[in-house]
C-alpha positions as CSV (number, residue, x, y, z in Angstrom):
1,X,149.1,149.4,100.2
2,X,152.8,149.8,99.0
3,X,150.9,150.9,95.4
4,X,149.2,154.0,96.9
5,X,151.8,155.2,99.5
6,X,154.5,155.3,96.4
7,X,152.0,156.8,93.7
8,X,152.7,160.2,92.9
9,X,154.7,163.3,94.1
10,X,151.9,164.2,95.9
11,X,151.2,160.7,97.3
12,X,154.4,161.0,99.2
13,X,154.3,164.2,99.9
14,X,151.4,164.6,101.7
15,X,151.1,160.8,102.8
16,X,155.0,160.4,104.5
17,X,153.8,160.0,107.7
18,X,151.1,157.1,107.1
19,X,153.9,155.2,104.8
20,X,156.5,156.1,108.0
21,X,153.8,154.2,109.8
22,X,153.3,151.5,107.5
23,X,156.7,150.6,107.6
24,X,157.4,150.9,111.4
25,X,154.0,147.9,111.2
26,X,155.7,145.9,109.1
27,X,158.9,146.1,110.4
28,X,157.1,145.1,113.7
29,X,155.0,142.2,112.5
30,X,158.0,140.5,110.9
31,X,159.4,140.8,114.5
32,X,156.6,139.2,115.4
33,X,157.1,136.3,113.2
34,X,160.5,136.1,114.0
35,X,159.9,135.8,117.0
36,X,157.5,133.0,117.1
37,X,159.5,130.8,114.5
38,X,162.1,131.4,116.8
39,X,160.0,130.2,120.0
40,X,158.8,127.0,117.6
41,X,162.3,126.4,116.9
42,X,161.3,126.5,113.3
43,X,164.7,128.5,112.5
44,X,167.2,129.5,114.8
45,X,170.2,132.0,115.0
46,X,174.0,130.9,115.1
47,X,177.4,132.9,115.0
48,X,177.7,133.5,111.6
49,X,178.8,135.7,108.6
50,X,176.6,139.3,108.1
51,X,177.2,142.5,109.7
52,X,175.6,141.7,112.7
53,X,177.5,138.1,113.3
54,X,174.9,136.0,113.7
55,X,173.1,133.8,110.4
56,X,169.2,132.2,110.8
57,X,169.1,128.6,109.9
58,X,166.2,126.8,109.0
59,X,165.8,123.8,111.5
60,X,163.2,121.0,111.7
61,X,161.9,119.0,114.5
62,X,164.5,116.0,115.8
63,X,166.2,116.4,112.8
64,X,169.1,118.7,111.9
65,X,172.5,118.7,111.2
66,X,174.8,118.3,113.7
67,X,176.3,122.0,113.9
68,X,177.1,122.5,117.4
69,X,178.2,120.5,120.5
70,X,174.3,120.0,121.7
71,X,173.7,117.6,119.1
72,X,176.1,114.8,120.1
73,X,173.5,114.6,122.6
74,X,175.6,115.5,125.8
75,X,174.3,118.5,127.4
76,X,173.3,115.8,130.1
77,X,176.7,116.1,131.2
78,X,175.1,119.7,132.8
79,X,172.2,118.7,133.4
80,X,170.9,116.9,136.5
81,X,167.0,116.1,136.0
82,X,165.1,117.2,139.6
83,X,163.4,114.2,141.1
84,X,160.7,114.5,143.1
85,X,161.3,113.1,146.3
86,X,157.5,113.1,147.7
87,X,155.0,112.2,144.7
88,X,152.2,113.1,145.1
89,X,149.9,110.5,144.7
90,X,146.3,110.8,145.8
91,X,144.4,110.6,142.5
92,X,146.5,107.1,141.8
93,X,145.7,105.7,145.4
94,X,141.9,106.0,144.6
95,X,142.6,104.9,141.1
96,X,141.4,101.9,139.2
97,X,145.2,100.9,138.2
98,X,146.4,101.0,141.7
99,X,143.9,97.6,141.6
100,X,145.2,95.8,138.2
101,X,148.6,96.7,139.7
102,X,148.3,95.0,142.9
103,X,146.3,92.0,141.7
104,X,149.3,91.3,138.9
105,X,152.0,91.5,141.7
106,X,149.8,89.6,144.4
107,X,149.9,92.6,146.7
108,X,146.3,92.9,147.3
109,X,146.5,91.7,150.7
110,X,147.6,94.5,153.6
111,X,150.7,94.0,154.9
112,X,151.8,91.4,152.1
113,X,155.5,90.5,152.5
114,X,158.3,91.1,149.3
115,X,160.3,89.0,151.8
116,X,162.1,86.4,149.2
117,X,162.8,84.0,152.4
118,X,159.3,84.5,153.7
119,X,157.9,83.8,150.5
120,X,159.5,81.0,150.0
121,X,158.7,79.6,153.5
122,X,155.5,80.2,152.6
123,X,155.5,77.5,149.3
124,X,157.8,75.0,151.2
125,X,154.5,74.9,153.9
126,X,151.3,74.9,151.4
127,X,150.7,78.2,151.7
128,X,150.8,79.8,148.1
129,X,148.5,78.6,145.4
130,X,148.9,74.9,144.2
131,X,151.6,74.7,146.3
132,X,153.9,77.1,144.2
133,X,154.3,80.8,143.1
134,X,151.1,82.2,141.2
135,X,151.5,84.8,138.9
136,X,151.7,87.8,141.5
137,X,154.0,86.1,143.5
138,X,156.2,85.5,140.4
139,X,155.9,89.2,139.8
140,X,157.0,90.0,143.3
141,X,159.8,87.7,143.3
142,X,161.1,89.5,140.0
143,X,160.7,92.8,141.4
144,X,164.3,91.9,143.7
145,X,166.1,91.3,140.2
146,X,165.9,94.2,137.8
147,X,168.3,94.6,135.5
148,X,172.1,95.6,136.9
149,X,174.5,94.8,134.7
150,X,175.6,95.6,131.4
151,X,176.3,92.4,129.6
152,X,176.8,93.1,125.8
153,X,176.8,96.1,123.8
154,X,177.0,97.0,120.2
155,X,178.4,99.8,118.7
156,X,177.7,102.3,115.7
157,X,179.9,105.2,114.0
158,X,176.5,107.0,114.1
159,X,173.6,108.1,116.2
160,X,171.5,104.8,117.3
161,X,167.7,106.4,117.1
162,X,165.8,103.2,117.6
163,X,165.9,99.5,119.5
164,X,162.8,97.3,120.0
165,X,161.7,93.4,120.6
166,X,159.8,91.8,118.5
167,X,156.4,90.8,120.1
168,X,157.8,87.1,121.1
169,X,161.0,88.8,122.3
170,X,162.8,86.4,119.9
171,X,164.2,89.3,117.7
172,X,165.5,92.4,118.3
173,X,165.5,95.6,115.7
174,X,167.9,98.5,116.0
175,X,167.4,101.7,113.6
176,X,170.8,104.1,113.1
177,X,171.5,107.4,112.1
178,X,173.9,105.0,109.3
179,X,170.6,104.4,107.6
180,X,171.0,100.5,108.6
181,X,168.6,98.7,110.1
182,X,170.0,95.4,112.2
183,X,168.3,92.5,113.1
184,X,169.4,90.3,116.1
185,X,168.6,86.9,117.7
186,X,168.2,87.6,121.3
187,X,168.2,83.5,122.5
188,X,170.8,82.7,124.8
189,X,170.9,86.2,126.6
190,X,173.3,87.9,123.5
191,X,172.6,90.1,120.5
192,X,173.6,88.1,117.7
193,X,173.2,90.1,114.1
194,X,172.2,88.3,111.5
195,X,170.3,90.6,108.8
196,X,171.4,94.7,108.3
197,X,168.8,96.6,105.9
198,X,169.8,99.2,103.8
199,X,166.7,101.9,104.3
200,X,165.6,103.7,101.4
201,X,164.8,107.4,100.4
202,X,165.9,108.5,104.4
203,X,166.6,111.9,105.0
204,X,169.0,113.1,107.9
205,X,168.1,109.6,110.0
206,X,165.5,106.8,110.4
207,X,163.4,108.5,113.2
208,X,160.5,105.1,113.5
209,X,160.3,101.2,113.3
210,X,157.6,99.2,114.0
211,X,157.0,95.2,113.5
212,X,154.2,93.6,112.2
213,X,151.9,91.9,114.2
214,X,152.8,88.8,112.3
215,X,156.6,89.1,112.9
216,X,157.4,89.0,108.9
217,X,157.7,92.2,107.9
218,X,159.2,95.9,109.4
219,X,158.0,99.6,108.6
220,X,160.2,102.5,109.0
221,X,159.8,106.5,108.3
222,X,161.9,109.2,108.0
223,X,162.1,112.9,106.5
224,X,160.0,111.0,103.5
225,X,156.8,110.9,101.8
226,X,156.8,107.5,101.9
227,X,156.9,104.8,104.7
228,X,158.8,101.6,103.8
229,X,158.3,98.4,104.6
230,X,160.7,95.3,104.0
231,X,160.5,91.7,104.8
232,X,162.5,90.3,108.1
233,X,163.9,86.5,106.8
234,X,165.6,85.5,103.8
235,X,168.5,86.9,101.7
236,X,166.7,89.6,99.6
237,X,165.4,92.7,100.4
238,X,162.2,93.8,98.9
239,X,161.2,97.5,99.7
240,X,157.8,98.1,99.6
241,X,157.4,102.2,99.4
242,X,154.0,103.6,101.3
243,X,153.1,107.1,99.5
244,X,150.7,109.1,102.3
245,X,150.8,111.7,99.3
246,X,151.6,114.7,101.6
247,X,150.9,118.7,100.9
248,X,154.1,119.7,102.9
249,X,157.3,120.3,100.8
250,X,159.1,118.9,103.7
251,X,157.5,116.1,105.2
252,X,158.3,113.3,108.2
253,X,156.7,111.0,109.9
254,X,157.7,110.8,113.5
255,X,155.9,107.9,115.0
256,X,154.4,104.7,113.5
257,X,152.3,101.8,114.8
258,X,150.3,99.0,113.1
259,X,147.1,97.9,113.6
260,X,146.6,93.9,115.2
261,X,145.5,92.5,112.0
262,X,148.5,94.4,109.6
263,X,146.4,95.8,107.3
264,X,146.3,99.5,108.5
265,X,149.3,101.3,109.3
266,X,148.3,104.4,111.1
267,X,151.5,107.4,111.6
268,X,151.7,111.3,113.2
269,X,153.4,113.7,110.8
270,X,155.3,117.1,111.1
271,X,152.4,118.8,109.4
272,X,150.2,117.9,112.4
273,X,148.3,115.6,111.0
274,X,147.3,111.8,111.4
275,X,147.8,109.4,108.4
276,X,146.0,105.9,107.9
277,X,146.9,103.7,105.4
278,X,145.4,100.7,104.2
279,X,147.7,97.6,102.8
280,X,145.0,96.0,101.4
281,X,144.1,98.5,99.0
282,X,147.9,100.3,98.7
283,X,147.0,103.6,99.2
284,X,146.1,106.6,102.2
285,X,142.6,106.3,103.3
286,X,142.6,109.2,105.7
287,X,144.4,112.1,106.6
288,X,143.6,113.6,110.1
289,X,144.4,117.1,110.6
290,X,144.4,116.6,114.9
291,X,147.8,119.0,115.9
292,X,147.8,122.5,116.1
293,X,151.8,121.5,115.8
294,X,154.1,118.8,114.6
295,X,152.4,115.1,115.4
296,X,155.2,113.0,118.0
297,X,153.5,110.2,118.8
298,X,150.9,107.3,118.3
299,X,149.9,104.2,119.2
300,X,146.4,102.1,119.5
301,X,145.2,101.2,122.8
302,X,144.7,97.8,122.5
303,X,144.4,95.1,120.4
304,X,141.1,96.3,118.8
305,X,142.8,98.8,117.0
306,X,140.1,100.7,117.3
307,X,141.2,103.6,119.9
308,X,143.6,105.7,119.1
309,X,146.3,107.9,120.9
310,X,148.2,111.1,119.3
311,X,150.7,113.6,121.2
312,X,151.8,116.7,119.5
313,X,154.3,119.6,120.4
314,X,151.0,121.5,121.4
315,X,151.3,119.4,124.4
316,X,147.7,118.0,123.9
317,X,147.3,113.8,124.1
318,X,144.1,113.0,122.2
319,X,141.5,110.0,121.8
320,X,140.4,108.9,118.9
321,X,137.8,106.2,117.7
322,X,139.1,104.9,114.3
323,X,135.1,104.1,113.0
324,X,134.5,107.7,113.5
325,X,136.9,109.0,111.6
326,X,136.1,111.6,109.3
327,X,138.6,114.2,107.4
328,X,135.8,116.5,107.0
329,X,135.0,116.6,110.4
330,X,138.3,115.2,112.8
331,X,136.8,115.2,116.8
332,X,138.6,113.8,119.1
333,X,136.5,111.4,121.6
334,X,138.5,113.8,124.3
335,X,141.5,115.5,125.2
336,X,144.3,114.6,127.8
337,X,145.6,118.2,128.7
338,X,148.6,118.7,132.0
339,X,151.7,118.9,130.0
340,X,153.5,122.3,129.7
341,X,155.3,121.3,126.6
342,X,155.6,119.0,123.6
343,X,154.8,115.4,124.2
344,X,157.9,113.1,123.0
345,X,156.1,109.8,123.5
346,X,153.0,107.8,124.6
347,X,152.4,103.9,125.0
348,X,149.7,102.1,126.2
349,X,149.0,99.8,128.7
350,X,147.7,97.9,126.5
351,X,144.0,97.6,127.7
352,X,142.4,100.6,126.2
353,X,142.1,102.5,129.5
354,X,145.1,103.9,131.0
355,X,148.6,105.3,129.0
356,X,151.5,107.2,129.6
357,X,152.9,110.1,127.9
358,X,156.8,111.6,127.9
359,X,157.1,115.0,127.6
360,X,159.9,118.1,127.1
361,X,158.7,119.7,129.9
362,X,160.8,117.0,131.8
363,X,157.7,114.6,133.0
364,X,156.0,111.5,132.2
365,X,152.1,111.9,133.2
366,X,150.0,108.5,133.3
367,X,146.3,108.9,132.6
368,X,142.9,107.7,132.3
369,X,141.1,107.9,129.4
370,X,137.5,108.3,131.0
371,X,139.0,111.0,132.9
372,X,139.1,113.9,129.8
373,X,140.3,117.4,130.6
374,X,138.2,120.1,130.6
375,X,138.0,123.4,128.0
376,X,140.0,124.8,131.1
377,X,142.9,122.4,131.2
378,X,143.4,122.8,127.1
379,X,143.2,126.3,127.5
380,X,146.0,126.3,130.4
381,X,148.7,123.7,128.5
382,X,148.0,126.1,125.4
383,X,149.4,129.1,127.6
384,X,151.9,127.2,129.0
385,X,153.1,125.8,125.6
386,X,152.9,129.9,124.2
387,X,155.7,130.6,127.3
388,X,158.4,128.4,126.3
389,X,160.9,130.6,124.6
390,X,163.5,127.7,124.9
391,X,164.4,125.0,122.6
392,X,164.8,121.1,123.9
393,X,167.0,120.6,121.5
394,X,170.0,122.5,121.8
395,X,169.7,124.7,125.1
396,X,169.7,124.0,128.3
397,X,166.4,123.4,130.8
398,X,165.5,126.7,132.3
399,X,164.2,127.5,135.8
400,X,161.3,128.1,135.0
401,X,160.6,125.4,133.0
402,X,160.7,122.9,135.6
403,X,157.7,124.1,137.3
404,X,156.0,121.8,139.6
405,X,152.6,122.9,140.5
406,X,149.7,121.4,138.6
407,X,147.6,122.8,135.3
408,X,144.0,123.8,135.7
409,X,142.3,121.1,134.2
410,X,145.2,118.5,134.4
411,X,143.3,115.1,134.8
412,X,146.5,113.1,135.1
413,X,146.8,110.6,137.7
414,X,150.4,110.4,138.3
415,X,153.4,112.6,137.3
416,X,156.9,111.2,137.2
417,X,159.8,113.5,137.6
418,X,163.9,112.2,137.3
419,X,164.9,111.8,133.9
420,X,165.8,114.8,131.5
421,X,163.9,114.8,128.0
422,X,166.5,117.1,125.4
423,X,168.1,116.5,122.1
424,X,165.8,114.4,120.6
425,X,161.9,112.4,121.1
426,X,162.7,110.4,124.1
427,X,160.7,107.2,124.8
428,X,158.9,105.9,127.6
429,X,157.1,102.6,128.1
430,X,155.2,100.7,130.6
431,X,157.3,97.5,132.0
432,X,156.1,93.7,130.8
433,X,153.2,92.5,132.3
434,X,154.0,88.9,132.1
435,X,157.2,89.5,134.2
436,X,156.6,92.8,136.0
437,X,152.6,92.8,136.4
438,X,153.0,96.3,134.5
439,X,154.6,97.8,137.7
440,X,157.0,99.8,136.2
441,X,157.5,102.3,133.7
442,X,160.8,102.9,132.2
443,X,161.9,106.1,129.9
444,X,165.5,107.0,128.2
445,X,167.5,110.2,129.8
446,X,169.3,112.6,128.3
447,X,172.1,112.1,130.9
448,X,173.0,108.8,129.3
449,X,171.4,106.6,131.5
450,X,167.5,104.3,131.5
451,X,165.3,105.6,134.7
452,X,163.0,103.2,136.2
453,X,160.0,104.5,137.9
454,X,157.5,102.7,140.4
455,X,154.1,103.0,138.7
456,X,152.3,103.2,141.9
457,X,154.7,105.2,144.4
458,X,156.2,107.7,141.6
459,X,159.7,107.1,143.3
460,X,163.0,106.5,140.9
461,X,163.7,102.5,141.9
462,X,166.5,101.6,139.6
463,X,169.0,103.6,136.8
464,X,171.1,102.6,134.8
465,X,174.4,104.6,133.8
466,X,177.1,103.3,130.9
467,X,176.0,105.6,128.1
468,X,177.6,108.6,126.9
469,X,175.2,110.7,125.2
470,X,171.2,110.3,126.0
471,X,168.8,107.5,125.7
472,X,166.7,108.2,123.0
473,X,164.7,104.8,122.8
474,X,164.6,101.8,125.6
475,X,162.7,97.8,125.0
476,X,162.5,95.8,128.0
477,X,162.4,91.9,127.0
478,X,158.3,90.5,127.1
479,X,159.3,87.6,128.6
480,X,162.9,87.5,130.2
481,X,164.3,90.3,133.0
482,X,166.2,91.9,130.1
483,X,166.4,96.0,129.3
484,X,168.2,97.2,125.7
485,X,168.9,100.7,125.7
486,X,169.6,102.7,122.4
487,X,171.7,105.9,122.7
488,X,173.1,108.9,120.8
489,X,176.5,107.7,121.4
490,X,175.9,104.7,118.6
491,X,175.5,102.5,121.8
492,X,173.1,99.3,121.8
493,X,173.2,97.8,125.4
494,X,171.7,95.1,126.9
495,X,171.1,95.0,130.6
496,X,170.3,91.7,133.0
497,X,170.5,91.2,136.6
498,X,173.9,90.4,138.1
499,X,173.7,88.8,141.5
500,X,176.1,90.3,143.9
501,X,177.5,89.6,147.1
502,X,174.5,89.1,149.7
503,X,174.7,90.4,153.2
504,X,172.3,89.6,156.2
505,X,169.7,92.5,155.2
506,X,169.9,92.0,151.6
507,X,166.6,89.6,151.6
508,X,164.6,91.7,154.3
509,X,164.4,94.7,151.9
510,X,160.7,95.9,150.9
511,X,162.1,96.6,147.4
512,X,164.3,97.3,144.5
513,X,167.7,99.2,145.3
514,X,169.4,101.6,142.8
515,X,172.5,99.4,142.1
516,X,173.2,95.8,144.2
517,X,175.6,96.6,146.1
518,X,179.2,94.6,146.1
519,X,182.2,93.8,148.2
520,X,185.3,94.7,146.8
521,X,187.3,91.7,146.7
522,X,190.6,93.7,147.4
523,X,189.8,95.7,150.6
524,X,186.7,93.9,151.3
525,X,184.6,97.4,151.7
526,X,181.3,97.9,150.4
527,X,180.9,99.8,147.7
C-alpha cells in the first residue's frame, strides 16, 4: 500500500525499488483504463489546452455536443458504404421466411411473371382469383412503384432524431433536437402540422417516441430519469412523468416500445439494463440487468407482448419471455450472436419468429429466433466487439472494420451490406405487409440517403438521395406506397412514386429499378 511504501526512513530506504514498481503498475493500469474508456468511447481526446495539446472529454452514447465537424452528421460525404454484390443466401433459400414471403407476394409458383401487362392479361381472361388481383398479386403489382420522388419536406433549425406513423398511418410524429415534438395529418398525400409539443426535462435531444396502441397518447425519453407521456388531441398538454428510479447519475433511455394493451411500457437504458413499467400501478416493476454495455434497442415480437427483443453495444440481440422475468435471476430464452459491433436497431416482423437488427459494424442481419447461437458465437462477437478501437460516432469506418467473412456461431440467415451506420443509432425496419407482403426492409444511411433492400435476394433495389446529413430514422406508410425519412440535416421528407416516361422495356422488367428513368424534355436523352 501507499501507507507502508512511505512509512519511515527506513521504509523508503530499503523499499525504493518495490514503491518504483508500484508506481510503474499504476501508472500502467491507468493506461489500461484509459485505454478501454477510450475504445468504449466513454471519453475521448480533442486538441486542446495542457502541455501536451490535447484535453479528454467525457462523452456519452448518441448524445454529445456538437464540437467538431462529425456531428453535423456528414462524414457520409467520405464515405461510400460497400455493397455486396453477390449475397450470399443459402440459409434464407431453405428458410421458413423465404415461404411467408412468397405466399404474401403470390410468387409461390416457379416461373411466376412480375409482368404488369401479363398480369393484367391474366385478370382481363379469368385467370386470377375472383376475377381480380388477390393479395399477392397486389403485392407484386406494388413492387413496380416504390417510392421516387420527393414530394414535401419539412424543415428544422435542429437535428430531426425521430419520424414515425401512427398504427392507422393517419398521423405522423416527428421528434427534434428543438425539443418539439410535431404532429401531422398525413390524408391527402401532405404533412400537415397541426399540434407541436413542448418535451419536458430533455437533456441534449429527444432520442425515442413511441404511440400507444390506442392512438391517444405518445411516450418520449431522453438523457432523463423519467419517460413522458402526453396526450395527442386537444389544446392542452398534460405531461405525465414515468420515474424508472435509476442508480446511474447519468441516465438515458435509448429505445422505447409499448405493450398491445398500453399498460406496460418496457425501454433499454445506458446502464445496460431493461426497464418495465406498469401504468396501471404508476411505478417500475422490473429492472433487467441484460447488457454487458449500453441497451440500443427493444421491441416485442408480436402482439402478445410476451417476447421480447434487446440489442446492446455488446453486439448481442437477446430473447426474452416477459412471464419469466425475474431481477434476481435475468436469462435470456437465447442469444442472437453474428454482429461485430454495437447493434443500433431491431424490429420485428411482427409474428414472434423472425427480426432484423442494424448494426455499427455497417450490416443489418435478419434472424430466427428458434435458431439461437451457440456459447461459440457469443464468445466470437465478444472478441470482435474487444477489437474495435474506433468510434462510430465521429471517425471514419476503418478497413478492417468492414470485414466480410462470417462469426463462429453466427446463426443469422441473411446479412445486408450498402448503407453506412455512423453519427448516431440508425434505424431499420421491415417494409408493410399489407402493401409490400413484408418484402422489403428499409434502413437510414449516413450518406443522406434511405436504402431499400430485397428481403429475399440481399441486393440494394431502390435509394433514395435529397438529404444532407444522414438518416437517422425512416416510417414507411402501413397502408399507402409512402416513405418519410428523418435526417440530421433538420430534414422531414416524404417520398411517393412518380410515374415517368415509359419506354418499350419499362413493363418487361422482373423488378424494381434504382430511380425511374426520364426523358429530358429538352434534348430528349435519357437520363
Amino acid at each position: 500500500s501507499r501507507s507502508s511504501s512511505a512509512g519511515g526512513t527506513g521504509g523508503r530506504g530499503t523499499g525504493g525499488g518495490g514503491g518504483r514498481e508500484q508506481q510503474q503498475q499504476e501508472d500502467v493500469n491507468l493506461v489500461e483504463v484509459l485505454a478501454h474508456l477510450l475504445r468504449r468511447g466513454q471519453v475521448r481526446l480533442v486538441h486542446g489546452g495542457g502541455s501536451t495539446g490535447l484535453q479528454l472529454v467525457q462523452s456519452y452514447s448518441d448524445s454529445d455536443e456538437d464540437s467538431d465537424s462529425a456531428w453535423d452528421g456528414c462524414l457520409g460525404d467520405r464515405y461510400h458504404p460497400p455493397v455486396d454484390m453477390a449475397p450470399d443466401t443459402r440459409e434464407i433459400d431453405v428458410s421458413e421466411i423465404k415461404t411467408q414471403i412468397q405466399l404474401a407476394t403470390g410468387t409461390v409458383a416457379p416461373n411466376t411473371t412480375r409482368n404488369i401487362a401479363q398480369l393484367l392479361q391474366q385478370r382481363e381472361h379469368g385467370l386470377c382469383c375472383n376475377g381480380g388481383f388477390s393479395h399477392g398479386e397486389c403485392s407484386r403489382v406494388t413492387s413496380h412503384f416504390l417510392p421516387n420522388h420527393m414530394s414535401h419536406v419539412d424543415s428544422f433549425t435542429q437535428k430531426a432524431f425521430c419520424g414515425i406513423y401512427s398504427e392507422d398511418g393517419a398521423i405522423f410524429m416527428s421528434a427534434c433536437q428543438d425539443q418539439n415534438i410535431r404532429l401531422y395529418r398525413t390524408r391527402g398525400g401532405v404533412l400537415r402540422n397541426f399540434k407541436t409539443i413542448r418535451a419536458r426535462d430533455v437533456g441534449w435531444s429527444i432520442l425515442d417516441v413511441v404511440f400507444t396502441p390506442d392512438g391517444a397518447n405518445l411516450l418520449y425519453s431522453s438523457w432523463s430519469d423519467y419517460i413522458h407521456v402526453c396526450g395527442i388531441e386537444g389544446d392542452g398538454e398534460v405531461h405525465t412523468a414515468l420515474d424508472l428510479n435509476p442508480d446511474e447519475r447519468r441516465f438515458c433511455v435509448f429505445s422505447l416500445t409499448v405493450s398491445s394493451d398500453g399498460r406496460e411500457v418496457l425501454g433499454g437504458a445506458n446502464d445496460g439494463c431493461l426497464y418495465v413499467y406498469d401504468q396501471d400501478r404508476n411505478q417500475r416493476t422490473l429492472k433487467i440487468d441484460s447488457h454487458e454495455d449500453d441497451v440500443n434497442a427493444v421491441a416485442f415480437a408480436d402482439t402478445s407482448s410476451q417476447i421480447l427483443f434487446s440489442g446492446g453495444d455488446d453486439a448481442l440481440c437477446k430473447v426474452w419471455d416477459r412471464r419469466t422475468l425475474r431481477e434476481d435471476n435475468p436469462q435470456p430464452v437465447g442469444v442472437l450472436a453474428g454482429h461485430r459491433d454495437g447493434i443500433t436497431f431491431i424490429d420485428s416482423k411482427g409474428d414472434a419468429r423472425f427480426l432484423v437488427s442494424n448494426s455499427k459494424d455497417q450490416t443489418i442481419k435478419l434472424w430466427d429466433i428458434r435458431r439461437f447461437s451457440p456459447k461459440e458465437g457469443l464468445e466470437a462477437s465478444r472478441q470482435a466487439v474487444t477489437q474495435q478501437n474506433w468510434d462510430y460516432r465521429w471517425q471514419q469506418v476503418p478497413k478492417r472494420a468492414l470485414k466480410k467473412h462470417r462469426l463462429p456461431g453466427d446463426t443469422s440467415l441473411m446479412t445486408y451490406r450498402g448503407h453506412g451506420v455512423l453519427h448516431t443509432l440508425i434505424r431499420c425496419r421491415f417494409s408493410p405487409a399489407f402493401t409490400t407482403g413484408q418484402q422489403y426492409i428499409y434502413s437510414g444511411c449516413s450518406t443522406g440517403k434511405v436504402v431499400i433492400y430485397d428481403v429475399l435476394t440481399g441486393k440494394i433495389v431502390s435509394k433514395l438521395s435529397e438529404h444532407r446529413a444522414c438518416v437517422r430514422d425512416v416510417s414507411w406508410h402501413p397502408y399507402e406506397e409512402k416513405i418519410i425519412s428523418t435526417s440530421w440535416d433538420g430534414g422531414v421528407r416524404l417520398w411517393d412514386y412518380q410515374l415517368t416516361e415509359y419506354f418499350s422495356d419499362d413493363l418487361q422488367t422482373s423488378g424494381p429499378r434504382l430511380r425511374g428513368r426520364r426523358k429530358n424534355v429538352e434534348t430528349g436523352e435519357e437520363n
